[in-house]
Steps between C-alpha positions, in 0.01 A plus 500: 500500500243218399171514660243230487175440582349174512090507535258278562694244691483349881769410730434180476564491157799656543670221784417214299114411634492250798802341690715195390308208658775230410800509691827433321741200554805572668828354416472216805149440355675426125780307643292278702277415256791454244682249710259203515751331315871561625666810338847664522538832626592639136186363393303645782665867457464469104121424550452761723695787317793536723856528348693534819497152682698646830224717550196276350639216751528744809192668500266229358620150502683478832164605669286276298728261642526643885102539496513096387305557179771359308794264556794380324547160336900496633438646824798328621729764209301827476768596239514179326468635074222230474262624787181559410183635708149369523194582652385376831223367508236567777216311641141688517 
């Protein structure tokens, strides 16, 4: 067995010193921020790191779009190969 002993040292030195202060930016944070200028969903999901675009589009875009935050430029043919999304944006 390998026993070690480590002296001289505090806890706090140990866990890294004082919380993370900064939050990070989610994925809807990236995308929205991304898409001030219109952007196909391939481009979106390559930006963000996603490979599969079933499940990038389900569980990010469509409620980006839902929630209003971003819209389609073909809204009239959601499946159109030339759609592209783009930010929304708001008044404050």
């Amino acid at each position: 067995m390998l026993y070690a002993t480590i002296r001289n040292t505090k806890l706090a030195d140990n866990l890294g010193g004082a919380p993370q202060v900064t939050p990070q930016d989610t994925p809807q944070d990236k995308i929205i921020a991304y898409c001030m200028e219109p952007r196909s969903k391939a481009e979106i999901a390559k930006f963000c790191g996603f490979k599969d675009i079933k499940h990038f589009t389900a569980h990010y875009l469509k409620p980006l779009l839902e929630s209003g935050q971003l819209r389609m430029t073909i809204p009239d043919k959601p499946n159109s190969r030339n759609q592209k999304y783009i930010t929304v944006k708001t008044e404050d």
